[in-house]
LUMSE-704903 format. One record per residue (C-alpha): x, y, z; residue number from 1; chain. Coordinates in steps of 0.1 Angstrom, whole numbers, plus 5000, padded with zeros to 4 digits. Example, Ala and Ser with C-alpha at 12.3 -4.5 7.8 and 13.67 -1.06 7.14 Angstrom:
<nodes>
X_Y_Z_k_c
5123_4955_5078_1_A
5137_4989_5071_2_A
</nodes>
This chain:
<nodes>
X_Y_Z_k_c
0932_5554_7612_1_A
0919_5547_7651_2_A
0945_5536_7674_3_A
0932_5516_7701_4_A
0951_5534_7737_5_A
0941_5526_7772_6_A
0945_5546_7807_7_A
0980_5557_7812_8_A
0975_5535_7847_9_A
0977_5506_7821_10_A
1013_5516_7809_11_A
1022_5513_7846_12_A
1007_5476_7850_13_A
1029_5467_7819_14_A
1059_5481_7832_15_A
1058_5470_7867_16_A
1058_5431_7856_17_A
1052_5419_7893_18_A
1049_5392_7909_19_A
1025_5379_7937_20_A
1048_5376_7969_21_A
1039_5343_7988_22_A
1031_5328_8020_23_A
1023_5366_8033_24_A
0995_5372_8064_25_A
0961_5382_8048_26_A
0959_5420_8047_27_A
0936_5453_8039_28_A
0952_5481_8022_29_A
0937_5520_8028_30_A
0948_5538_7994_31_A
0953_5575_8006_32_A
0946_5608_7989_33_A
0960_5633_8011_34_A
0925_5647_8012_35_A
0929_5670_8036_36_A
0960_5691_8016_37_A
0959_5678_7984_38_A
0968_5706_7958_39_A
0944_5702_7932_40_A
0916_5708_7956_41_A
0934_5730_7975_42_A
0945_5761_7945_43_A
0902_5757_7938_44_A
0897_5767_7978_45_A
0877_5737_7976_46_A
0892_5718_8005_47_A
0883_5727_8043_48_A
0892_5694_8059_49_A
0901_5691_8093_50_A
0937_5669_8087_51_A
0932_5658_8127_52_A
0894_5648_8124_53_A
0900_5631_8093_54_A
0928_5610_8098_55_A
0919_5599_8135_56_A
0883_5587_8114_57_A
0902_5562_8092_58_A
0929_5552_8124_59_A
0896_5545_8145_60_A
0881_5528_8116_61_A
0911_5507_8106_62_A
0921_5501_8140_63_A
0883_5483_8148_64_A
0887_5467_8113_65_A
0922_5449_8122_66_A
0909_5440_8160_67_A
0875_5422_8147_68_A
0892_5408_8111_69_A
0924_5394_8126_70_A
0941_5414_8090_71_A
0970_5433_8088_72_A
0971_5470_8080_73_A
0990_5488_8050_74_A
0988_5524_8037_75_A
0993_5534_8006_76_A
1007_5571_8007_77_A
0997_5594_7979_78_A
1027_5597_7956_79_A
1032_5635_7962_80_A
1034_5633_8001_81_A
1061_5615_8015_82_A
1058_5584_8043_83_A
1068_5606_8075_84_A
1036_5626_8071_85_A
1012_5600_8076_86_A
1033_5576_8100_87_A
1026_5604_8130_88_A
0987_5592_8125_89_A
0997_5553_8120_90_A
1024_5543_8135_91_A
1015_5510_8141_92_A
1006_5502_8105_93_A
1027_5496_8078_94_A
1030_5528_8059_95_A
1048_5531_8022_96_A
1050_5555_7991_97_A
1055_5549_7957_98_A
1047_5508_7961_99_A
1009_5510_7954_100_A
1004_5484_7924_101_A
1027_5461_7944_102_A
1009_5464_7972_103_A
0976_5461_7955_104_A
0988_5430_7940_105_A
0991_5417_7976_106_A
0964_5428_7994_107_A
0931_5408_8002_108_A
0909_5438_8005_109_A
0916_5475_7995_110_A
0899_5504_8013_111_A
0893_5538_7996_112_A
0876_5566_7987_113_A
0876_5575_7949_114_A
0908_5570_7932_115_A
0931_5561_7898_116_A
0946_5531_7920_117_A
0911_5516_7916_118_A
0925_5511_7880_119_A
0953_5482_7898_120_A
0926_5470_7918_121_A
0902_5462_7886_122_A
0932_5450_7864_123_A
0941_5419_7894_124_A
0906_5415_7904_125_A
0910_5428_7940_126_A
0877_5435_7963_127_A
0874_5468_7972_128_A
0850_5487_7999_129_A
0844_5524_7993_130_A
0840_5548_8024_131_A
0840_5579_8039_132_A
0833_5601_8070_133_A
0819_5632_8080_134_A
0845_5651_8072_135_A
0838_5643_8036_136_A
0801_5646_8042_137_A
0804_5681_8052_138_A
0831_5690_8029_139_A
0825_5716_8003_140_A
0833_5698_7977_141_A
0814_5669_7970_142_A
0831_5641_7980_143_A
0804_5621_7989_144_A
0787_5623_7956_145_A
0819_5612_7941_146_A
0825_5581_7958_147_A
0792_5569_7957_148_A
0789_5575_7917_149_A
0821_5551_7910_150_A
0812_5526_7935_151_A
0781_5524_7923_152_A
0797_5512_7888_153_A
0808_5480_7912_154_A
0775_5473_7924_155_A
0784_5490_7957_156_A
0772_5519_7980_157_A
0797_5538_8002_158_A
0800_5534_8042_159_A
0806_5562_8063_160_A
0828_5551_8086_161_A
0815_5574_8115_162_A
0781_5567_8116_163_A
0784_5530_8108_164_A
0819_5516_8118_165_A
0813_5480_8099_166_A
0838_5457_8105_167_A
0824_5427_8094_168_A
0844_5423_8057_169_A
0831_5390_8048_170_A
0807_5403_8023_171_A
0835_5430_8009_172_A
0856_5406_8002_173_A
0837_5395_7967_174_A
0840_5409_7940_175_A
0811_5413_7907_176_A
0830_5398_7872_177_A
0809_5416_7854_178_A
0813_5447_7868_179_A
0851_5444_7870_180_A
0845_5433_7834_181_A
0829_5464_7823_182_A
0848_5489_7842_183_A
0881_5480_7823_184_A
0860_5478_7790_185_A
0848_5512_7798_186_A
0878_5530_7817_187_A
0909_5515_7812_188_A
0916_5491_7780_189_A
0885_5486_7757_190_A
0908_5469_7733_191_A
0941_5464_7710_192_A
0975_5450_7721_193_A
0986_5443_7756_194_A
1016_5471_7750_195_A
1027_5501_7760_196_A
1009_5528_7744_197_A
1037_5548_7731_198_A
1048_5515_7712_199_A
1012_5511_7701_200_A
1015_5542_7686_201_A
1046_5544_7671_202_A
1037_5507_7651_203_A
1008_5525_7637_204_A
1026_5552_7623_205_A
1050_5531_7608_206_A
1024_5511_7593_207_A
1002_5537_7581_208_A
1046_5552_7568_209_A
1035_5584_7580_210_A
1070_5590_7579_211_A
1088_5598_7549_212_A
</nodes>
């Protein structure tokens, strides 16, 4: 028999049964990847990224984006680096690890490149605007291509943050139904119970008494 699973991102959204905090100052979040040493690309020889160059992009970026939007700042670390590392290139912005559904929850407006967060920013409807830099651009491994291919499932083309610092978020700040609609269909939950999917699976077993 076909047991209907979903995106192990899913089992976190169950778990973490948050709620909306109220009354807070409109904010952006910047979901971060640790690009520039993040291990997986890193044992391929695939990464060559400047850490410097990149990260002084997204402060420069950010910082014009807080001046001309009146928003707050977060960062969301990646979950294998800790807080400290990323604090020395933000230390004005509000920096955290391990809170990211929580702080995707809250948030008015993400900003990212590619990444499984995107999964908590689908599931509670969040706007998102996809960039990059040159840093990526010239990267040996093709970022670019990347981000363009999944923001182009939200109707969406990437901005590279460099060339074409926009700071006007007025038209990022809506989000396609549709879209969001199909990208859960597609990549996270296309149907069954709202459940963790160990418990899904266990049921079925039971119910099918494959044991004896």
């Amino acid at each position: 028999n076909l047991i209907w699973g979903h995106h192990r991102t899913y089992d976190d959204y169950l778990r973490l049964k948050i709620r909306r905090k109220k009354n807070r100052k409109k904010n952006i979040l910047f979901i971060d990847q640790a690009v520039p040493y993040h291990p997986d690309l890193l044992e391929l020889n695939l990464s060559a990224i400047d850490e410097k160059k990149y990260y002084n992009s997204i402060k420069k970026f950010l910082v014009k984006l807080k001046k001309d939007s009146g928003y707050d700042i977060e960062i969301s670390v990646h979950p294998r680096f800790g807080a400290n590392r990323l604090k020395k290139f933000f230390p004005k912005f509000k920096v955290k690890v391990g809170k990211t559904i929580q702080q995707i929850k809250d948030t008015n407006l993400i900003v990212c490149h590619a990444s499984n967060a995107l999964n908590f920013a689908v599931i509670y409807n969040k706007p998102i605007m996809f960039v990059t830099n040159d840093c990526l651009s010239n990267s040996i491994y093709p970022h670019n291509e990347e981000i363009n291919s999944i923001a182009k499932l939200f109707g969406k083309n990437s901005i590279n943050i460099d060339s074409n610092p926009i700071a006007n978020i007025e038209s990022h700040l809506k989000i396609d139904k549709k879209a969001y609609r199909n990208y859960l269909i597609n990549f996270i939950k296309f149907k069954g119970q709202k459940k963790i999917q160990s418990g899904i699976i266990i049921d079925q077993l039971r119910k099918n008494k494959f044991w004896h």
